[in-house]
Residue frames as qw, qx, qy, qz and C-alpha x, y, z in Angstrom:
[[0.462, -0.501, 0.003, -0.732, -0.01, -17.79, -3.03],
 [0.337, -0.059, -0.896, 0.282, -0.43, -19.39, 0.25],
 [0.540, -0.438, -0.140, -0.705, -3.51, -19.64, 2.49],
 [0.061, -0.190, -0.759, 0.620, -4.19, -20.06, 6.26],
 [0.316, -0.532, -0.679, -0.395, -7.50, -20.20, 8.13],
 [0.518, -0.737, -0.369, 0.230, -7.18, -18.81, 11.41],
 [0.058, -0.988, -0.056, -0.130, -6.37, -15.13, 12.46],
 [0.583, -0.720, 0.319, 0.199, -3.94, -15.88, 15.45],
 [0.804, 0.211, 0.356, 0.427, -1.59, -17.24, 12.27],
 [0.370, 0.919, 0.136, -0.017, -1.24, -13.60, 10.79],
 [0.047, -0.941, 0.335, -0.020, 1.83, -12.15, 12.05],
 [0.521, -0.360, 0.724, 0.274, 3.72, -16.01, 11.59],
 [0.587, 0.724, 0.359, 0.049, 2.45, -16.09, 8.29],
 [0.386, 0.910, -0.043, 0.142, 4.03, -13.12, 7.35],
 [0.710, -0.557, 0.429, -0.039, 6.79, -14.00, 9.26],
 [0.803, -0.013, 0.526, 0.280, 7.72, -17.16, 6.83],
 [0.524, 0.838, 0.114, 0.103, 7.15, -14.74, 3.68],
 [0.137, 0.933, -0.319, -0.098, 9.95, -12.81, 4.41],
 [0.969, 0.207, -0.034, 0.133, 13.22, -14.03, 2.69],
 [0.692, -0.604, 0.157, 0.363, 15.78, -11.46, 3.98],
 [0.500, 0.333, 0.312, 0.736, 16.64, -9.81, 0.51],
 [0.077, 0.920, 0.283, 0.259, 14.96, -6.63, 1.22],
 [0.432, -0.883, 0.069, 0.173, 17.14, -4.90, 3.97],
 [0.615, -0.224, 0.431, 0.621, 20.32, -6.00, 1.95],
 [0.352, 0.828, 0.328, 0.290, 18.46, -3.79, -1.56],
 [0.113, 0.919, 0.009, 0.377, 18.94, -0.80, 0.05],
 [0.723, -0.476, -0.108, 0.489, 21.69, -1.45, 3.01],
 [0.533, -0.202, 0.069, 0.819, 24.10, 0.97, 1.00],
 [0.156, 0.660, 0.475, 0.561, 21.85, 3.91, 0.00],
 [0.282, 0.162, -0.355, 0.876, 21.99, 6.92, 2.05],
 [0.258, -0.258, -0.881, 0.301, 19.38, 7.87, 4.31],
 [0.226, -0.420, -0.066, -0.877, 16.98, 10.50, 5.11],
 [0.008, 0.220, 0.836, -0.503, 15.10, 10.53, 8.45],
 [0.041, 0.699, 0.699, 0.146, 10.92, 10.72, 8.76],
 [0.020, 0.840, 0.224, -0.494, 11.05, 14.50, 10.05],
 [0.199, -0.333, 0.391, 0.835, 13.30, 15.19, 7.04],
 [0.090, 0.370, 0.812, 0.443, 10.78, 13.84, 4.49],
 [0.139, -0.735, -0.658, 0.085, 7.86, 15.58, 6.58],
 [0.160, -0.791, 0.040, 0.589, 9.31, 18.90, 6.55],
 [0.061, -0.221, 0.663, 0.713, 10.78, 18.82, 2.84],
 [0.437, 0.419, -0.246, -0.757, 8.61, 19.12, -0.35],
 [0.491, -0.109, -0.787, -0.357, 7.77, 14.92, -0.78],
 [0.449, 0.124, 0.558, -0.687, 5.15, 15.08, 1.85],
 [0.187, 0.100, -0.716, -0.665, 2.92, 14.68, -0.98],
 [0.308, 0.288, 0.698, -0.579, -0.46, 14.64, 1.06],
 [0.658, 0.598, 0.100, -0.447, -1.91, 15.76, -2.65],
 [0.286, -0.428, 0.798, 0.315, -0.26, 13.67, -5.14],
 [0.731, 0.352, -0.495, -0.311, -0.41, 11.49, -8.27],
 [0.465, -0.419, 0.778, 0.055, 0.43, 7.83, -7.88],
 [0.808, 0.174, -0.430, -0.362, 1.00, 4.70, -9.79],
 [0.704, -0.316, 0.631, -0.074, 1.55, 1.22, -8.99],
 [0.530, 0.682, -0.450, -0.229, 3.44, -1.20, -10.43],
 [0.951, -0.127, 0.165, -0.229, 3.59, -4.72, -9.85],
 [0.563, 0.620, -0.540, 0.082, 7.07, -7.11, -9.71],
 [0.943, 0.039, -0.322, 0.069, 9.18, -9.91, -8.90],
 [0.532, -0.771, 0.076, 0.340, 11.67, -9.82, -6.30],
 [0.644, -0.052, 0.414, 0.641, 14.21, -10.17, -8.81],
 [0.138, 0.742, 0.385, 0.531, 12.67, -7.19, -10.95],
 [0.516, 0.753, -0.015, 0.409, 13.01, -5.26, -7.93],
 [0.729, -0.564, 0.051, 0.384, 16.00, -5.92, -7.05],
 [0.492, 0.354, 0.377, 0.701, 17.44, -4.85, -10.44],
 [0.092, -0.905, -0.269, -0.317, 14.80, -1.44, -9.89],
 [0.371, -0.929, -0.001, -0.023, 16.20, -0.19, -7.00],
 [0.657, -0.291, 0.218, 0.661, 20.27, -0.98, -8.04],
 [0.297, 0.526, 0.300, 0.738, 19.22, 1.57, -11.37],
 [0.039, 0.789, 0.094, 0.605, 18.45, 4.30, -9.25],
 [0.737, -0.443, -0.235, 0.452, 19.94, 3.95, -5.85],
 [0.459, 0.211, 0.157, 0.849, 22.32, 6.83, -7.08],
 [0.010, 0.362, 0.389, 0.847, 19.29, 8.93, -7.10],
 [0.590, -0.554, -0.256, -0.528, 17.38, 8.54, -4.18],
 [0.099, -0.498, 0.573, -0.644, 17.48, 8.62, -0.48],
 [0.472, -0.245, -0.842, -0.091, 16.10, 5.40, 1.33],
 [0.504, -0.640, -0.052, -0.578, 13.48, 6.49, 4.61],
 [0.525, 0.191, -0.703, 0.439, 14.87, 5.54, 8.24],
 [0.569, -0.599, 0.042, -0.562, 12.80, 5.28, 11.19],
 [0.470, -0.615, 0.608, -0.178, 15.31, 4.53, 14.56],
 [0.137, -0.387, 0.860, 0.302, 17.55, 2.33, 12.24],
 [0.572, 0.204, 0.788, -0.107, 15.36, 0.76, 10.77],
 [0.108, 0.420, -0.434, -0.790, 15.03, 0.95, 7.05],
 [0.411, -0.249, -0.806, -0.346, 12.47, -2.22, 5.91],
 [0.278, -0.124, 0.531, -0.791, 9.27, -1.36, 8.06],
 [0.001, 0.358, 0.897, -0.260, 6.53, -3.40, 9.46],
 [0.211, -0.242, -0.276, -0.906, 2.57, -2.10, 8.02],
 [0.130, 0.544, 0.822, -0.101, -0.83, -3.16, 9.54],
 [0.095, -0.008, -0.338, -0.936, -3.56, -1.74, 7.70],
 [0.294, 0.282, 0.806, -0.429, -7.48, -1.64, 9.15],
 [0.248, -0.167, -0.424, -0.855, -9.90, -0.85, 6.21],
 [0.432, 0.457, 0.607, -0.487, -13.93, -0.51, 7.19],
 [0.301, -0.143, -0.604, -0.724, -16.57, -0.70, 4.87],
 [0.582, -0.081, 0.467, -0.660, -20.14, -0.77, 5.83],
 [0.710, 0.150, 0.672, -0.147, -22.61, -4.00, 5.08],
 [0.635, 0.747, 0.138, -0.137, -23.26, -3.19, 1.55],
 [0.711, 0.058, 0.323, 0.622, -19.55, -2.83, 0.54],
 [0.334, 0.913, 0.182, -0.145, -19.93, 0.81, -0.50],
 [0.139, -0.789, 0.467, 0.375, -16.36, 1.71, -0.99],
 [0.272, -0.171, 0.837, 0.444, -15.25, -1.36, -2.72],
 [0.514, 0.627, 0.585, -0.031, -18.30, -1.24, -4.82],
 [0.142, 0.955, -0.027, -0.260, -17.66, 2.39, -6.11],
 [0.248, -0.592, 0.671, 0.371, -14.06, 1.11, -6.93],
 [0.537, 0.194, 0.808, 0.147, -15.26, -1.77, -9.00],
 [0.505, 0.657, 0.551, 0.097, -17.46, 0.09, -10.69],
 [0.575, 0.114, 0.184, 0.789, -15.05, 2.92, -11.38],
 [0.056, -0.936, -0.347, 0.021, -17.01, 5.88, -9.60],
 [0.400, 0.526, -0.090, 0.745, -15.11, 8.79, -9.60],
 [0.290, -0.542, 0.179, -0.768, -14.62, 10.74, -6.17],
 [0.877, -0.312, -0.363, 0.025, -14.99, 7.48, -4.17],
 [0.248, -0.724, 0.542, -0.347, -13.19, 7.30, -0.66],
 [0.789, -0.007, -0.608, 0.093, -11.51, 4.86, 1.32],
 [0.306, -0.811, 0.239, -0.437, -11.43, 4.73, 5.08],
 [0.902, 0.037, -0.363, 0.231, -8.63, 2.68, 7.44],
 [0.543, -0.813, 0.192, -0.087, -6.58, 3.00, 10.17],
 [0.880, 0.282, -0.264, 0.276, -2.94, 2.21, 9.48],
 [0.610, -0.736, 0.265, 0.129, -0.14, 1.44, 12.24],
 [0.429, 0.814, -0.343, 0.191, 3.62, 2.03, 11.41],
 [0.906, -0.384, -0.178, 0.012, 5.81, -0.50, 13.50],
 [0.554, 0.589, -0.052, 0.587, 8.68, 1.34, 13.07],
 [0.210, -0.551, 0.011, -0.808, 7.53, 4.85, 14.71],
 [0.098, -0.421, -0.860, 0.270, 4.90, 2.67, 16.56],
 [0.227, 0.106, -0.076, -0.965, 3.03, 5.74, 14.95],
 [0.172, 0.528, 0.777, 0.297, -1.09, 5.11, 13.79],
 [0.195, 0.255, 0.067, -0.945, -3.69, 7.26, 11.96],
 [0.453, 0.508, 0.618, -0.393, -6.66, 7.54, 11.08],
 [0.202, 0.599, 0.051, -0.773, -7.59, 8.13, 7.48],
 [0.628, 0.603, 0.414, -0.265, -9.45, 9.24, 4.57],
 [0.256, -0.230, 0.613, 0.712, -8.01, 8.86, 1.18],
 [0.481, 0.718, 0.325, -0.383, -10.03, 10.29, -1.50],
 [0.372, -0.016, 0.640, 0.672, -9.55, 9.56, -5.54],
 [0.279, 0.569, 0.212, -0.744, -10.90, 12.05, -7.25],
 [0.798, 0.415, 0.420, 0.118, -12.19, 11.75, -11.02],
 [0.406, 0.871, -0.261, -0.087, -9.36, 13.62, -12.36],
 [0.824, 0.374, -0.383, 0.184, -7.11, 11.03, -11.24],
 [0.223, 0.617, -0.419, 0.627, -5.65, 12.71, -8.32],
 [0.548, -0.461, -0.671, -0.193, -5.36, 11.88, -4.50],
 [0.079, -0.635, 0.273, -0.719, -5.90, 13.55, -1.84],
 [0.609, -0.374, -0.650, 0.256, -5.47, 11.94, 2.45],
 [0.513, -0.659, -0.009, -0.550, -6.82, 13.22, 5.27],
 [0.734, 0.043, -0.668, 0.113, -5.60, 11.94, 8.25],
 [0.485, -0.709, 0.160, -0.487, -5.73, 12.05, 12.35],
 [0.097, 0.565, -0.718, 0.395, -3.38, 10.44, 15.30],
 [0.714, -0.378, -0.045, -0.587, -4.43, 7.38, 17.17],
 [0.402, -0.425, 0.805, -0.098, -3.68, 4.30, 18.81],
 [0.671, 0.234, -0.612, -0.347, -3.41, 1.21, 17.87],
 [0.281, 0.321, 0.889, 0.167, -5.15, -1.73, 17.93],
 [0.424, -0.336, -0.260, -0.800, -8.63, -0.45, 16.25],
 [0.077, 0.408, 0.798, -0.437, -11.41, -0.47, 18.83],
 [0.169, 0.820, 0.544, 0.052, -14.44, 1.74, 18.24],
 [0.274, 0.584, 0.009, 0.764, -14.30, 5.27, 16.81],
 [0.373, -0.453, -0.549, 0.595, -13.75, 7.72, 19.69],
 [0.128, 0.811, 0.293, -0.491, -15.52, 10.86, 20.37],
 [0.126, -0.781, 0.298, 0.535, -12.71, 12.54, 18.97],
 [0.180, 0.143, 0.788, 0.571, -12.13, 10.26, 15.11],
 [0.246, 0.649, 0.719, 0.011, -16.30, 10.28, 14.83],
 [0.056, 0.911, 0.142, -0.382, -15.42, 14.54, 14.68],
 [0.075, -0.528, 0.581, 0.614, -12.84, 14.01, 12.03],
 [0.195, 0.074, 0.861, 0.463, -14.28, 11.82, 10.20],
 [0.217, 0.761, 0.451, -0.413, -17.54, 14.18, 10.42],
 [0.202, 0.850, -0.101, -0.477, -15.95, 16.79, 8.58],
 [0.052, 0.485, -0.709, -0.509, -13.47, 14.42, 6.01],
 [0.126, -0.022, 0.967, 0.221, -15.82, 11.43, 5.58],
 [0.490, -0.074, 0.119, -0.860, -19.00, 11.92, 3.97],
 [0.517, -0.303, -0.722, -0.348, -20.50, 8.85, 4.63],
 [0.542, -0.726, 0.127, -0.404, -21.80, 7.73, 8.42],
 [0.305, 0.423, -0.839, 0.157, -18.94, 6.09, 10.36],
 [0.633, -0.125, 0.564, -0.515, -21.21, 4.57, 12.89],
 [0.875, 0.372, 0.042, -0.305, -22.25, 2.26, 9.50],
 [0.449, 0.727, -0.513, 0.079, -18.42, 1.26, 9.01],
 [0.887, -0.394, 0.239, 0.035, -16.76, -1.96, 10.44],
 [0.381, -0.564, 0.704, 0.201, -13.72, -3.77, 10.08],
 [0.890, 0.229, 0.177, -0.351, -13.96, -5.75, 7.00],
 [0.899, 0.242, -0.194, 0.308, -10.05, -6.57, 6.10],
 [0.699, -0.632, 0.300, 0.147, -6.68, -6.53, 7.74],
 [0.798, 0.443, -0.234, 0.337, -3.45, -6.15, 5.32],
 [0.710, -0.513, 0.238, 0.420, 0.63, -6.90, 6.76],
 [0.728, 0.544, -0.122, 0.399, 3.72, -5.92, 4.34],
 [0.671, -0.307, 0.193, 0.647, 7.19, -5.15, 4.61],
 [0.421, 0.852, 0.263, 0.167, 7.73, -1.51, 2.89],
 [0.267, -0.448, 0.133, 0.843, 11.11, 0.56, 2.29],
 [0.477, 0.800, 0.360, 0.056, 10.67, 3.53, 0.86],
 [0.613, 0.113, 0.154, 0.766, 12.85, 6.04, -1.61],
 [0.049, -0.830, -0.180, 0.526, 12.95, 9.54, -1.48],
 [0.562, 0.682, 0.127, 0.450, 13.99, 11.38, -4.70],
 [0.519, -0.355, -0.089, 0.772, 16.99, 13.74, -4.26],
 [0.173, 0.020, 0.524, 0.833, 15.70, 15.94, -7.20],
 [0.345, -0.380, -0.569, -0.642, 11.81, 15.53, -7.76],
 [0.478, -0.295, 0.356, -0.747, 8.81, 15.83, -5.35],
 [0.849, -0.055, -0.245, -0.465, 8.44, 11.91, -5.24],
 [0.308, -0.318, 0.885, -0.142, 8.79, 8.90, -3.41],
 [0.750, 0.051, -0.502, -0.427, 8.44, 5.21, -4.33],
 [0.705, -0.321, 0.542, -0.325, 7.30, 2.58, -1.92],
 [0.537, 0.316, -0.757, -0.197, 8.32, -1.17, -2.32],
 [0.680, -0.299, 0.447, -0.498, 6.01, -3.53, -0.43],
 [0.476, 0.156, -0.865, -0.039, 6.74, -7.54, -0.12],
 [0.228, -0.081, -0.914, 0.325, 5.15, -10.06, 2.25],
 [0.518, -0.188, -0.111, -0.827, 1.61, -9.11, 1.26],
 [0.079, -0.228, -0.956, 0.165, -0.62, -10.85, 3.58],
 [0.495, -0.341, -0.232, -0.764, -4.55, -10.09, 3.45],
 [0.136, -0.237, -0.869, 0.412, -6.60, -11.33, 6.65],
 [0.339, -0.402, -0.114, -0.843, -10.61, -10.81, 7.62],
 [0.442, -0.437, 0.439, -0.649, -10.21, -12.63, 10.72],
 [0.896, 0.156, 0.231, -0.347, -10.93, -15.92, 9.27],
 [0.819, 0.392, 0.156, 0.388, -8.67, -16.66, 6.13],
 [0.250, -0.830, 0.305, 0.395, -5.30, -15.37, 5.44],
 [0.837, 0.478, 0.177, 0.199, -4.07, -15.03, 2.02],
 [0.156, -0.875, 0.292, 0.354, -0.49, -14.01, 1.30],
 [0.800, 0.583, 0.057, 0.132, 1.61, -13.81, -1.68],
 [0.770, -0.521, 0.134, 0.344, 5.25, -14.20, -0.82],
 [0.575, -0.277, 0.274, 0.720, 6.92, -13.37, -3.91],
 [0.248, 0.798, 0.455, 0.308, 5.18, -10.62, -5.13],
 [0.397, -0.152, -0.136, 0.895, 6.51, -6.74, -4.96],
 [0.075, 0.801, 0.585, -0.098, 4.61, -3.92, -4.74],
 [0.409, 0.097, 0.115, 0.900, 5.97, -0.64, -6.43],
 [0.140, 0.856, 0.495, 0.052, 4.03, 2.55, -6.23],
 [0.397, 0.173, 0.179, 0.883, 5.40, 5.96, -7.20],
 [0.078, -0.850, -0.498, 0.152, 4.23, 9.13, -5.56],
 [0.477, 0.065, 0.366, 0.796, 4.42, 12.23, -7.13],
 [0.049, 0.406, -0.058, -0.911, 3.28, 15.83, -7.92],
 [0.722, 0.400, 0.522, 0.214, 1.84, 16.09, -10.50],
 [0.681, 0.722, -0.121, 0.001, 4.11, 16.81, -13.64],
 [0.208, -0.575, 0.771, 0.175, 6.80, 15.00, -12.63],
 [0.925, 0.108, 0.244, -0.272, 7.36, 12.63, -15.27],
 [0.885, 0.337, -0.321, 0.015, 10.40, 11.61, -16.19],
 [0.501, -0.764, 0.400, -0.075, 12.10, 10.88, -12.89],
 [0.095, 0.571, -0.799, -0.164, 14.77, 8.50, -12.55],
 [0.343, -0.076, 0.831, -0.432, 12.39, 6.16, -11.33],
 [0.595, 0.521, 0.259, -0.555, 9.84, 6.58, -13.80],
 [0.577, 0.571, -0.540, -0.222, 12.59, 5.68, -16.87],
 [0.271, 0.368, -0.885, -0.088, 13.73, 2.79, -15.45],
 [0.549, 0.247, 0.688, -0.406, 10.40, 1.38, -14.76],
 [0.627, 0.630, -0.009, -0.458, 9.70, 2.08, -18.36],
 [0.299, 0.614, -0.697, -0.219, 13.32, 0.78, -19.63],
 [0.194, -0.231, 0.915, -0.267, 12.31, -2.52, -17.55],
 [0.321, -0.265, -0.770, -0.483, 8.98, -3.14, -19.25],
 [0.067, -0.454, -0.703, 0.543, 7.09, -2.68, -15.47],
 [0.094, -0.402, -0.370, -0.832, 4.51, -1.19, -16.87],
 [0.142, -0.254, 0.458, -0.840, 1.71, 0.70, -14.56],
 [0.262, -0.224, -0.934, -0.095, -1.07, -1.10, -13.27],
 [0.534, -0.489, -0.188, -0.664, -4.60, -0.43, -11.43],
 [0.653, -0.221, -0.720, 0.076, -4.48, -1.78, -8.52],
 [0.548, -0.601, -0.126, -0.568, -5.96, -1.84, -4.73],
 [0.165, 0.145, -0.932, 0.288, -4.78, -3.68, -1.91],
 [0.414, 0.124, 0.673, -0.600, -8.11, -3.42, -0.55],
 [0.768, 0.300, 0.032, -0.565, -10.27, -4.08, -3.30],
 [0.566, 0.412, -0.714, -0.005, -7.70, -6.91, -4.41],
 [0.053, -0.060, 0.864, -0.498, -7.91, -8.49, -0.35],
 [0.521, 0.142, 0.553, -0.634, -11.62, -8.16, -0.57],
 [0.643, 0.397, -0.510, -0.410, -11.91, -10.00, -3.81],
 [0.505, 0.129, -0.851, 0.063, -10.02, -12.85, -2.42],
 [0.019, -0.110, 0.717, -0.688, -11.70, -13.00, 0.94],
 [0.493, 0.270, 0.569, -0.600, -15.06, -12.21, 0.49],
 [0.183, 0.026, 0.805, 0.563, -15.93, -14.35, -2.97],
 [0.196, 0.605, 0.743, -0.207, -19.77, -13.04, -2.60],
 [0.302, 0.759, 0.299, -0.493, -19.40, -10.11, -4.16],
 [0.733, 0.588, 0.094, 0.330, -18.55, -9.29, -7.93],
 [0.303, -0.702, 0.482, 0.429, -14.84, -8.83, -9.04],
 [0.748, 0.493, 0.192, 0.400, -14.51, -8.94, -12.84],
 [0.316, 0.898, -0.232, 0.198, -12.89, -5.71, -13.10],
 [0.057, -0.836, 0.537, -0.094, -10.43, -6.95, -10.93],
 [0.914, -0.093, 0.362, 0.157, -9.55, -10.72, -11.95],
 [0.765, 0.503, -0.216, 0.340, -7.15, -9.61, -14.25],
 [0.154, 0.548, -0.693, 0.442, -4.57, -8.73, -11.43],
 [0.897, -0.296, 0.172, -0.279, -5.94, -11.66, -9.48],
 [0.930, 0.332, 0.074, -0.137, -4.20, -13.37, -12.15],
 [0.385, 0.788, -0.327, 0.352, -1.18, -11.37, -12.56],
 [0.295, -0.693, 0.500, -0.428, -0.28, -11.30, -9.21],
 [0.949, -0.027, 0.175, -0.263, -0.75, -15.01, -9.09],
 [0.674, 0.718, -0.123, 0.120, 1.44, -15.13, -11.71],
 [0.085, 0.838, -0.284, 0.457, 3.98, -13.14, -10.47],
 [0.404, -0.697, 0.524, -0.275, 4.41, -14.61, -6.73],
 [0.959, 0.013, 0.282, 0.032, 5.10, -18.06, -8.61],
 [0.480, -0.461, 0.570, 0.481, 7.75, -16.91, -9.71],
 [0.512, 0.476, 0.629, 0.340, 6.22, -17.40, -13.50],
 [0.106, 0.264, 0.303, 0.910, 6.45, -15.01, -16.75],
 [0.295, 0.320, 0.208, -0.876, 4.25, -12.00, -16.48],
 [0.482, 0.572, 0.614, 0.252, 0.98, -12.91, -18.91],
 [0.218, 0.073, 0.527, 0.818, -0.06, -11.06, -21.60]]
């Protein structure tokens, strides 16, 4: 893990993280373009997901077992994209509270820009208590400034809280290619050069991977899904936001989520997985 104090540091930060293995993973996998995905059947706007923490070296091994099987996402040549990610929360922490305490139905609101595309949206992501999620989402620009007319009327009808009560309260960076299944209705993302920022401190965790698997639900035994299992990567809970606002803001309570504090700790040292 490495830590910086000052904002203007963010984007060289994340910068040093990268080591220049990712874009070689998938260099020889065939391709699929963003309108193909959008127009084909792994939209997956309703979806299942897991996540699934690893080493670069884990997965680099992941993504040579199923390469064969999946189609890597390309946006104008580019095939390892640039994320920013804006989450609000209001004073009180309501979202990341509800997560902690494992409310069911609980939302999350953010504003995420695609450096790729040079695409951003707005939106609501909603985990419902059956396990399932469902995003909401609206066109915008990027930097974040205040909601305009026009968000405050989406987020009227998708967000039930008041956005007027909602600030900025963290700032995540990664590096993400994603796969496309040739076969199933899923894709799996693979994020590296996690860097958390609230404008103050920047924490970032260089040799960590981020695996998540989206997915219909009853797809389960993709190709992706057996050789996560055949590799011991087993699934994990886990948040980037509620895992950035742990480390950032230390005032509020995070037991449920110091065991992947730990893990991930673990993990971007380069050190055995605990137990």
């Amino acid at each position: 893990m490495e830590v910086t104090t000052t904002d203007s540091r963010a984007k060289s930060d994340l910068d040093d993280s990268r080591s220049g293995w990712f874009p070689s993973a998938v260099r020889d996998i065939e391709s699929i373009s963003l309108a193909e995905v959008a127009e084909g059947k792994t939209r997956l706007l309703n979806r299942v997901e897991s996540k699934h923490l690893m080493t670069v070296g884990q997965c680099k091994r992941l993504i040579q077992a199923i390469s064969d099987s999946y189609r890597v996402l390309e946006v104008r040549d580019v095939r390892v994209g640039r994320y920013e990610t804006q989450y609000y929360d209001d004073d009180s922490f309501t979202s990341y509270i509800q997560h902690h305490n494992g409310k069911g139905n609980r939302y999350k609101l953010r504003l995420r820009h695609y450096e790729a595309s040079g695409e951003t949206y707005l939106e609501v992501k909603k985990k419902s208590n059956k396990g399932s999620t469902e995003k909401q989402r609206m066109k915008t620009s990027w930097p974040p400034t205040r909601f305009l007319p026009e968000e405050e009327c989406f987020l009227e009808a998708a967000f039930p809280y008041d956005c007027q009560e909602f600030r900025p309260v963290l700032k995540t960076g990664y590096e993400r290619s994603t796969l496309v299944s040739t076969e199933f209705p899923e894709r799996i993302t693979f994020d590296t050069a996690v860097l958390f920022s609230n404008g103050k401190q920047n924490i970032s965790y260089p040799g960590l991977v981020i695996g998540e698997v989206k997915r219909e639900k009853g797809v389960k035994n993709s190709p992706a899904q057996r050789a996560l299992r055949s590799m011991g990567i087993q699934e994990r809970s886990f948040s980037k936001y509620c895992v950035g606002v742990s480390l950032l803001y230390d005032q509020l309570k995070h037991n449920r989520f110091k065991p992947n504090l730990r893990f991930i700790a673990g993990l971007s040292q380069g050190g055995r997985q605990p137990c």
